[in-house]
BANURO-887840 format. One line per field, with one value per residue (C-alpha): x, y, z. Coordinates in steps of 0.25 Angstrom, whole numbers, plus 5000, padded with zeros to 4 digits. Layout:
N
c1	(X / ...);
c2	(Y / ...);
c3	(Z / ...);
END
This chain:
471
c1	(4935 / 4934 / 4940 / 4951 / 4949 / 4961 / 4955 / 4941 / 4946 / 4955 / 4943 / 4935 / 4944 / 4939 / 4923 / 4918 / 4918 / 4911 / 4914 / 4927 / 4930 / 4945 / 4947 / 4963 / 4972 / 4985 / 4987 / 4985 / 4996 / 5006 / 4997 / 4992 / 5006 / 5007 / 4995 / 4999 / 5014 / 5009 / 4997 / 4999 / 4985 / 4974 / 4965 / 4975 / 4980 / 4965 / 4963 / 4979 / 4974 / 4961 / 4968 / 4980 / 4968 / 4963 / 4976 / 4981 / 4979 / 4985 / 4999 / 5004 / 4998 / 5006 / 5019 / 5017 / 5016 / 5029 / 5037 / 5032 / 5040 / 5031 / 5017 / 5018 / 5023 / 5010 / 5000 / 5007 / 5006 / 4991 / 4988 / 4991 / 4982 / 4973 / 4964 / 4956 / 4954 / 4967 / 4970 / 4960 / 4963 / 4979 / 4977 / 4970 / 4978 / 4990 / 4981 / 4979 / 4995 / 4999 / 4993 / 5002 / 5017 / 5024 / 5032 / 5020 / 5014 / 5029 / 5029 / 5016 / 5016 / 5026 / 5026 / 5021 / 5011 / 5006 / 5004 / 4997 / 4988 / 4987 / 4982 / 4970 / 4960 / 4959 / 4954 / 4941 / 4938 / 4936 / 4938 / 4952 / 4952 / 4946 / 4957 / 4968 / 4964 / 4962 / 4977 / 4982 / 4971 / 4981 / 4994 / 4993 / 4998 / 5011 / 5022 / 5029 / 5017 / 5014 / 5027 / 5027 / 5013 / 5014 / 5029 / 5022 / 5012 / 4999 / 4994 / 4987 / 4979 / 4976 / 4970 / 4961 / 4956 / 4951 / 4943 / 4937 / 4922 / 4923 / 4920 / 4929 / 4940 / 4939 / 4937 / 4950 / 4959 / 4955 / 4962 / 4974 / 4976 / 4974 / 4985 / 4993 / 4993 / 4996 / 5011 / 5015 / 5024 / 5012 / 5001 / 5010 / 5012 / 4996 / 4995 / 5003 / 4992 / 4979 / 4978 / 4964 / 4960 / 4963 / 4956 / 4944 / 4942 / 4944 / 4934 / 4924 / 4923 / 4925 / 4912 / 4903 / 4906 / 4896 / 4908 / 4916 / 4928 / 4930 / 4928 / 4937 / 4947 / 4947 / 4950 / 4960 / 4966 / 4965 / 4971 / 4983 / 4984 / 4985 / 4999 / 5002 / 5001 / 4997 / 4984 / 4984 / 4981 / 4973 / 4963 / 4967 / 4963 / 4952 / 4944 / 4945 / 4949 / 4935 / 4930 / 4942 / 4939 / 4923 / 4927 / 4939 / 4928 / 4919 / 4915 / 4920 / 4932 / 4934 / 4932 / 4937 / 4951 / 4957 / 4950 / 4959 / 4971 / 4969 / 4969 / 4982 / 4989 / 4986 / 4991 / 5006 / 5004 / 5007 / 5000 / 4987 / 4987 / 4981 / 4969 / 4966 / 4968 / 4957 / 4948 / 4952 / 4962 / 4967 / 4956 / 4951 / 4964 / 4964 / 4949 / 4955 / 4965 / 4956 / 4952 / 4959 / 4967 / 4959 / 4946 / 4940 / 4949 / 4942 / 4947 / 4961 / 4967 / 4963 / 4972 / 4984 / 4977 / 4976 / 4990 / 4995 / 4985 / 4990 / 5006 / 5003 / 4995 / 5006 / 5015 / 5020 / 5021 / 5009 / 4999 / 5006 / 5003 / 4989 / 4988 / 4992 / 4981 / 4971 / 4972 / 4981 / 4994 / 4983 / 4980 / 4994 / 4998 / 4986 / 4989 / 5004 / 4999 / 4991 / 4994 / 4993 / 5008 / 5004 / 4995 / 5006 / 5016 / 5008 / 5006 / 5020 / 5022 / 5011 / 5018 / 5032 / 5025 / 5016 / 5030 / 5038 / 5027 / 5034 / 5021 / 5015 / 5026 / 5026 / 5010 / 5011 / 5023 / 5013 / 5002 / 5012 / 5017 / 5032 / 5028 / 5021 / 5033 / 5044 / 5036 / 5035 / 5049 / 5054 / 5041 / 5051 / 5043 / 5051 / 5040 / 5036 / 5048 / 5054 / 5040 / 5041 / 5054 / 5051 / 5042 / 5050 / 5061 / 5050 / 5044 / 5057 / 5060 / 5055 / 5063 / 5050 / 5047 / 5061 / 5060 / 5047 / 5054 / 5065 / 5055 / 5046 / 5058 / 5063 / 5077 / 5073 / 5067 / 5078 / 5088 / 5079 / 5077 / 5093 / 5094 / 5082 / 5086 / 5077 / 5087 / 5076 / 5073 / 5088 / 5087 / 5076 / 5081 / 5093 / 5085 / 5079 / 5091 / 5097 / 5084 / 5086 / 5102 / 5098 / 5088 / 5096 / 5108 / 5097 / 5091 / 5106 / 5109 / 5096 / 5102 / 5115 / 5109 / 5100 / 5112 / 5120 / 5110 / 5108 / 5123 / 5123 / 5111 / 5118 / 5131 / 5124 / 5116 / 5128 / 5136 / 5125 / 5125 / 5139 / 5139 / 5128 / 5137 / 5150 / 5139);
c2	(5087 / 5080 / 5081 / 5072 / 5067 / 5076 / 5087 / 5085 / 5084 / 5096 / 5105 / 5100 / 5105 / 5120 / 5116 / 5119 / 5106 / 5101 / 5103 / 5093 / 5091 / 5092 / 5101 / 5101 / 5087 / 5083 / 5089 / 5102 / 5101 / 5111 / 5123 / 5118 / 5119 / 5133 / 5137 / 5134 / 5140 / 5154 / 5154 / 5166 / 5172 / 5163 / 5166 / 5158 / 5148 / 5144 / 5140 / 5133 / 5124 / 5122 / 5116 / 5106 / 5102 / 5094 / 5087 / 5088 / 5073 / 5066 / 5064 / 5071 / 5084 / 5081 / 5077 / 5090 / 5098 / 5093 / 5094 / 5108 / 5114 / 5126 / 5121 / 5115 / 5126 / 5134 / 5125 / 5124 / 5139 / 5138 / 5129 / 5142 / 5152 / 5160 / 5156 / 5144 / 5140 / 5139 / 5136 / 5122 / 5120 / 5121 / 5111 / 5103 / 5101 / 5099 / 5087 / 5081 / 5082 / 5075 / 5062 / 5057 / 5054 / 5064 / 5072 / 5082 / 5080 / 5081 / 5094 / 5098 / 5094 / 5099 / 5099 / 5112 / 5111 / 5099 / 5106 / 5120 / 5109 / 5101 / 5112 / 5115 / 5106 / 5118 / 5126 / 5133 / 5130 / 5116 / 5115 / 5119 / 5108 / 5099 / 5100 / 5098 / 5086 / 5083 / 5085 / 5073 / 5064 / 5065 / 5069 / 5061 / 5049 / 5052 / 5046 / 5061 / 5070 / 5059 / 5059 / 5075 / 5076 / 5066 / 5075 / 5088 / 5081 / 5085 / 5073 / 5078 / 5089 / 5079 / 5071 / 5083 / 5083 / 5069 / 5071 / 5085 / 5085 / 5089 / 5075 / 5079 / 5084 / 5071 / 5063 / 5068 / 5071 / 5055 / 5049 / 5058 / 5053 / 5039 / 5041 / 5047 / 5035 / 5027 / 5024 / 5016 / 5027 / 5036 / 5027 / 5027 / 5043 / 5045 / 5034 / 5043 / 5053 / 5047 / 5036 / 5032 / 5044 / 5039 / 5026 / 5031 / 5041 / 5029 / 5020 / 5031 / 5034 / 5018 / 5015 / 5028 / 5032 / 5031 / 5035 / 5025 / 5033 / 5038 / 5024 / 5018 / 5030 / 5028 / 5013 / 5016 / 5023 / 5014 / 5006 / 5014 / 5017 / 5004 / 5002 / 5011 / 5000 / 5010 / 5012 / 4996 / 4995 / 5006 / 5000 / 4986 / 4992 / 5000 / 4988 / 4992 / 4979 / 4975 / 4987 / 4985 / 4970 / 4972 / 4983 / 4973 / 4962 / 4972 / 4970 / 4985 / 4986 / 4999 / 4993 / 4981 / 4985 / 4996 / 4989 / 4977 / 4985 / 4989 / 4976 / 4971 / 4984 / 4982 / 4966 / 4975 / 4976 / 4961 / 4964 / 4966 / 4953 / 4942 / 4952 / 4955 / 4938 / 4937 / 4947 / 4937 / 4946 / 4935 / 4931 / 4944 / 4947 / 4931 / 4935 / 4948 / 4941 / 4935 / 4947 / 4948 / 4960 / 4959 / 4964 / 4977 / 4989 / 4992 / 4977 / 4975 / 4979 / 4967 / 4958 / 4968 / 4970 / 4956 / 4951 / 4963 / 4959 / 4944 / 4947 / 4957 / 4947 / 4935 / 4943 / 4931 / 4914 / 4911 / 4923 / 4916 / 4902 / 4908 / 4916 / 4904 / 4895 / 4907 / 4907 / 4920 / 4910 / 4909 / 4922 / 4925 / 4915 / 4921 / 4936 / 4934 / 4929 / 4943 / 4950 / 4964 / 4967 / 4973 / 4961 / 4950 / 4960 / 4962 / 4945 / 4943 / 4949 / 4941 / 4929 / 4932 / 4934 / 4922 / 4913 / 4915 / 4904 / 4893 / 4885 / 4895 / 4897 / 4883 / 4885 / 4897 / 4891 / 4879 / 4889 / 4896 / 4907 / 4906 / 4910 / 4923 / 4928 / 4923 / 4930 / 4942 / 4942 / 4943 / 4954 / 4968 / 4973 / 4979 / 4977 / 4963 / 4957 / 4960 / 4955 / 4940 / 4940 / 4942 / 4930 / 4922 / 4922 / 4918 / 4907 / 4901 / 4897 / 4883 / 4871 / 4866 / 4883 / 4884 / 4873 / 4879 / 4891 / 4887 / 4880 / 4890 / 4898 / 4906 / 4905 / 4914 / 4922 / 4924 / 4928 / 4940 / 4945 / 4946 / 4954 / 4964 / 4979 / 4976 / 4974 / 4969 / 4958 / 4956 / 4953 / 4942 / 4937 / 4934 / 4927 / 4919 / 4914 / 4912 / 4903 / 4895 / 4891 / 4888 / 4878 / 4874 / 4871 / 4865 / 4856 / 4851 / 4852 / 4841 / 4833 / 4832 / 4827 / 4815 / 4811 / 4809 / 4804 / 4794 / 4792 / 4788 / 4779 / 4772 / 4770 / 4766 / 4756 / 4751 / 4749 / 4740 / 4732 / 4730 / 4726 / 4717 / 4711 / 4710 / 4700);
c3	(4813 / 4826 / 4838 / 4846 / 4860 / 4865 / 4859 / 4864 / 4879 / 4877 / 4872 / 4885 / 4894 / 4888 / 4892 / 4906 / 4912 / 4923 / 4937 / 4943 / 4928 / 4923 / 4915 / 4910 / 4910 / 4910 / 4897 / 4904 / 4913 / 4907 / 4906 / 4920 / 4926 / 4917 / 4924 / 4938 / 4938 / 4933 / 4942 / 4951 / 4953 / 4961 / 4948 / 4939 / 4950 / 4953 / 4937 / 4937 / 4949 / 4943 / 4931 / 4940 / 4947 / 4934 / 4933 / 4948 / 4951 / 4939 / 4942 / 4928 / 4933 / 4948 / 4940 / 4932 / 4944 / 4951 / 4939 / 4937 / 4950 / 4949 / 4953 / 4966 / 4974 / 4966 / 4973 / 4986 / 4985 / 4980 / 4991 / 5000 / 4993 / 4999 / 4990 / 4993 / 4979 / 4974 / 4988 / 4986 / 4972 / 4975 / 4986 / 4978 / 4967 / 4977 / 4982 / 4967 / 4962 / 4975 / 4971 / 4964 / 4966 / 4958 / 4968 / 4969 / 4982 / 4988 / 4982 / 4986 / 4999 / 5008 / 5022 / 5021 / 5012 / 5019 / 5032 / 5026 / 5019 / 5031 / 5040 / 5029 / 5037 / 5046 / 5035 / 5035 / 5018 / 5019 / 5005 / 5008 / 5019 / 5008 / 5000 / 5011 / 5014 / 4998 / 4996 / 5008 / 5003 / 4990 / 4994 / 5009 / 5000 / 4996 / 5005 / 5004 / 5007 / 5018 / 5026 / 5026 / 5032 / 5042 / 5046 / 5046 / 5054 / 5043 / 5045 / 5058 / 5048 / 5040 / 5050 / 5054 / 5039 / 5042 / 5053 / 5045 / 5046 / 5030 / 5026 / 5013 / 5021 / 5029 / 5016 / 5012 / 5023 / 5026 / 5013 / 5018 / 5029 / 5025 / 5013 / 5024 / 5032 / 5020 / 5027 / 5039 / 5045 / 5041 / 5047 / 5061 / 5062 / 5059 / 5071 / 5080 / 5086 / 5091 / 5083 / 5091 / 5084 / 5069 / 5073 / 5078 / 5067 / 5054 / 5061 / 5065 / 5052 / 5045 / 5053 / 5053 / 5038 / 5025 / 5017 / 5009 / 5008 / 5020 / 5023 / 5016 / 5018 / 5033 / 5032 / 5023 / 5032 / 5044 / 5033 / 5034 / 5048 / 5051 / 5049 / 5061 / 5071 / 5081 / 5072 / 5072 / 5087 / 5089 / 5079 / 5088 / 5099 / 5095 / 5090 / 5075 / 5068 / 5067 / 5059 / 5049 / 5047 / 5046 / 5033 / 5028 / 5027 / 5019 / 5005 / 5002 / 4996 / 5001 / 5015 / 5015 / 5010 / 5018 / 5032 / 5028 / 5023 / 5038 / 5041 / 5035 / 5039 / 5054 / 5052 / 5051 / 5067 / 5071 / 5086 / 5078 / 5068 / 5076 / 5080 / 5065 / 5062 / 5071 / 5062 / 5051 / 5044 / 5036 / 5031 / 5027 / 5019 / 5014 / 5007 / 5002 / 4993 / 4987 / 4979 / 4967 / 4962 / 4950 / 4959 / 4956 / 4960 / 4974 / 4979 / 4971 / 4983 / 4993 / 4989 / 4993 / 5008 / 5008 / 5006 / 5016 / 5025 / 5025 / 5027 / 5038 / 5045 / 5044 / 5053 / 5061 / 5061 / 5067 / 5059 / 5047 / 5050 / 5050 / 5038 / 5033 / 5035 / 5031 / 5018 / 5018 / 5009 / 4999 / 4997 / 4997 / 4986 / 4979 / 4979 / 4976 / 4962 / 4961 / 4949 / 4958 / 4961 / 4974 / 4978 / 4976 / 4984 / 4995 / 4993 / 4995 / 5006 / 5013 / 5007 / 5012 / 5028 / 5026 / 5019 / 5033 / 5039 / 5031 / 5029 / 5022 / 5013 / 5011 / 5006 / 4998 / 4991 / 4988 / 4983 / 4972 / 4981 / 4974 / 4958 / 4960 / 4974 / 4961 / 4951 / 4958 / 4964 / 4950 / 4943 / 4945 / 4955 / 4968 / 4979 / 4973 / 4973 / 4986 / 4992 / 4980 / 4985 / 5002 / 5000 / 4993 / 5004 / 5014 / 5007 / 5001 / 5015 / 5013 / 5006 / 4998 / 4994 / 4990 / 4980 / 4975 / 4975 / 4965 / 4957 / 4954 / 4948 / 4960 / 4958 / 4944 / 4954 / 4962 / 4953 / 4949 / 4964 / 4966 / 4953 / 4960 / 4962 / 4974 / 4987 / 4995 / 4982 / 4982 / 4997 / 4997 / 4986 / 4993 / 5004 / 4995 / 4990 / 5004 / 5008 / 4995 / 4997 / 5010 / 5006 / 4997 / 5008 / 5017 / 5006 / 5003 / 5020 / 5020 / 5009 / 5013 / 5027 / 5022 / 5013 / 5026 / 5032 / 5020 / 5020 / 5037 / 5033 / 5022 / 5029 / 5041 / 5033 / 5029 / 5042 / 5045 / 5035 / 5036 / 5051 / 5048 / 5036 / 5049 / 5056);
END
C-alpha cells in the first residue's frame, strides 16, 4: 500500500532535517498558534518560535497572528526577554510577519516597540543588533510603521545601524533605510540633518564596493532620496550626476535601473532639468523604452523608469519642444500600447505633459496615440483611467485631434468616464466634453463666418454687375 504525497511531506516533518530547513507549514498554524498563547516558560517559548519561524514570512501565518489577538503582545513581550534566544528569535519572527499587509506590522510595531528596537544597535550581542536591523529591513516598508519612526525620530538609530562596521548590520539596516525613504515627505525628513553626510556615505560606498547588493541597495536609496530636492542639489552641487549617468548607462540591470530611477526622480526639481539634458537624460530614458516588458525579470522595469523619466523632464514649453524632437513622442506612443498596466500609466502621464506642446499632440495623435488612452480610459482600472483620461483632455485641444478623437470612438469612451465612481475621471471627463462643444462652437463660429463672407461677396458681385448694366 503506498503512500500519498501529503502523507509523505507530513511524515518528513518527524525526520531531523537539515540545518535552515522548515520543518512545520501553514497546515501547522493552529497548533502553532496553540503553542505560542500557552507558552509561559523560555523552555516552551523557544520551541513555539522556533516553529512561527517556519511559517513567519508567508502572509497566512501574519493574518493568523493578527486575527489571534493573543500572540502579538507574546512576541512584543518576548522581544524584551532576558533571554537572548528567545529574545533573537521573537525579534525575528516580528521582522518576518511584518512583511506583508495584514495589520500585523501596525500591531507589532508601536512607537514603543520601535524605539526599544531601535536602540538595540547599541547592543553588545551583535546578533541581537543583527536582528534589529533585520526587523526595519522588513517592516521599514509599511507606510504605518514608516510614519511612526520617522515621529519617534528611530530613523536616527537606524541610520547608525547603517554606518555599523558589522557588514551584516550595515547590509541590513541599509535596505531599511532605503524602504524608509520610499516616500516623498519621508525622503525630505531623512534630508533634514546633515544631508552632506548621506551623500558622502552612498557614493563612498557606490564607488569603493565589490558588493553587488550593497551596490545596488545604496543606489536604490539615492534613488529615493532624490525626491527631497534638498538631496537633489546637494548631489548638484557635489558633482554626483556624472557617477549616476556612468551606472544608468551600464549593462547591469541592477546598476543601470535604480541610477536612472535617480535620474527621473531628480528631473521632479525643475532647477536641475536642463543640467541633466545636457548628460543626455532623454536619450538615456528614450533607449530604455525600448526594452520590452516581456524582457527577463531583472529589466521589466526600464520601461516604467523610462516613461517617468520623460514626463518629468518635459516640465516646460521649450523642454517639450525638445523632447519632441528626440524621439521621446515615439517612445511614448510605444509604451501606451504596453500590455504592463503600470507601463501604459506611467505612459500617460508622459503623454498628458508632452500633449500641452500642441505640436506634439498633433504627432502623437498621427502615430495612434488616441486607441490605447480610449481603451485604457474605459479598462476599470482607477489609477489608468484618471491618467487615459488627463491625456485626453490635453491632446483633444486641437480641431484636427478632435476629429480623430470622435472617429476613433471617443464619444463611446466618454460616456463611460461620466458614469466613473472616479470623481477625478468625472472631472476630466467633463473637460473633455467642454473642449469638444467648444470646437464644435468654433468650427460652426468659422463657418458661419465664411458664409457671410460668401454672402458679402456674392452681393457685392452683384452690385457690380448691376451698376455695369445702369451704364
Amino acid at each position: 500500500m503506498g503512500c500519498s504525497a501529503s502523507q509523505l511531506e507530513q511524515a518528513k516533518k518527524y525526520l531531523p532535517g537539515r540545518k535552515g530547513e522548515a520543518r512545520h507549514d501553514i497546515d501547522d498554524m493552529p497548533d502553532i498558534l496553540q503553542k505560542l498563547t500557552a507558552a509561559k516558560q523560555n523552555a516552551a517559548a523557544k520551541v513555539a518560535l522556533k516553529m512561527l519561524l517556519d511559517v513567519a514570512e508567508t502572509e497566512m501565518a501574519s493574518s493568523a497572528v493578527v486575527r489571534s489577538g493573543k500572540v502579538v503582545p507574546k512576541l512584543v513581550a518576548w522581544v524584551s526577554s532576558k533571554d537572548p534566544e528567545v529574545k533573537a528569535n521573537a525579534l525575528d519572527c516580528c521582522a518576518l510577519l511584518s512583511m506583508h499587509d495584514t495589520g500585523c506590522a501596525e500591531e507589532i510595531g508601536t512607537p514603543e516597540f520601535l524605539t526599544q528596537v531601535g536602540n538595540m544597535y547599541k547592543a553588545k550581542d551583535k546578533k541581537l543588533a543583527e536582528a534589529a536591523a533585520r526587523f526595519f529591513s522588513k517592516a521599514g516598508g509599511n507606510k504605518t510603521v514608516r510614519q511612526r519612526i520617522l515621529d519617534c525620530g528611530v530613523h536616527k538609530q537606524l541610520w547608525m545601524m547603517v554606518k555599523s562596521k558589522k557588514e551584516s548590520v550595515m547590509k541590513l539596516g541599509l535596505i531599511g533605510y532605503s524602504k524608509l525613504a520610499d516616500d516623498p515627505a519621508a525622503a525630505e525628513k531623512l534630508c533634514e540633518d546633515d544631508v552632506e553626510e548621506l551623500v558622502k556615505f552612498f557614493f563612498i560606498r557606490i564607488a569603493k564596493t565589490d558588493d553587488t547588493d550593497v551596490e545596488k541597495w545604496c543606489l536604490i536609496a539615492v534613488a529615493r532620496l532624490s525626491l527631497a530636492t534638498e538631496f537633489g542639489n546637494k548631489l548638484a552641487a557635489m558633482d554626483k550626476f556624472g557617477v549616476l549617468f556612468v551606472k544608468a548607462n551600464d549593462t547591469i540591470a541592477g546598476r543601470k535601473l535604480p541610477a536612472a530611477l535617480a535620474i527621473a526622480n531628480l528631473a521632479t526639481n525643475k532647477m536641475l532639468r536642463v543640467r541633466l539634458i545636457k548628460y543626455r537624460a532623454l536619450q538615456l530614458f528614450v533607449e530604455m523604452s525600448k526594452v520590452s516588458s516581456n524582457a527577463r525579470r531583472d529589466m521589466q522595469d526600464f520601461q516604467r523608469v523610462a516613461a517617468l523619466g520623460i514626463r518629468n523632464l518635459a516640465g516646460s514649453f521649450d523642454l517639450r519642444a525638445l523632447a519632441g524632437k528626440m524621439g521621446a513622442l515615439e517612445a511614448v506612443v510605444k509604451m501606451l500600447r504596453s500590455k504592463d498596466l503600470d507601463v501604459a500609466r506611467f505612459a500617460a502621464k508622459a503623454a498628458s505633459e508632452l500633449s500641452l506642446h500642441e505640436e506634439n499632440g498633433r504627432k502623437m495623435v498621427l502615430a495612434g496615440a488616441l486607441k490605447p488612452l480610449i481603451d485604457m480610459a474605459k479598462s476599470g482600472d482607477a489609477y489608468c483611467e484618471t491618467e487615459a483620461v488627463a491625456a485626453l483632455a490635453n491632446l483633444a485641444m486641437g480641431d484636427d485631434n478632435q476629429k480623430q478623437f470622435m472617429k476613433e470612438g471617443g464619444m463611446a469612451a466618454i460616456e463611460v468616464m461620466t458614469l466613473s465612481k472616479n470623481p477625478r475621471v468625472q472631472h476630466n471627463a467633463k473637460r473633455l466634453i467642454s473642449r469638444l462643444r467648444l470646437a464644435k462652437m468654433r468650427t460652426a463660429a468659422r463657418f458661419a463666418a465664411q458664409m457671410a463672407a460668401s454672402q458679402k461677396e456674392l452681393q457685392r458681385k452683384r452690385e457690380a454687375m448691376g451698376y455695369m448694366g445702369g451704364d
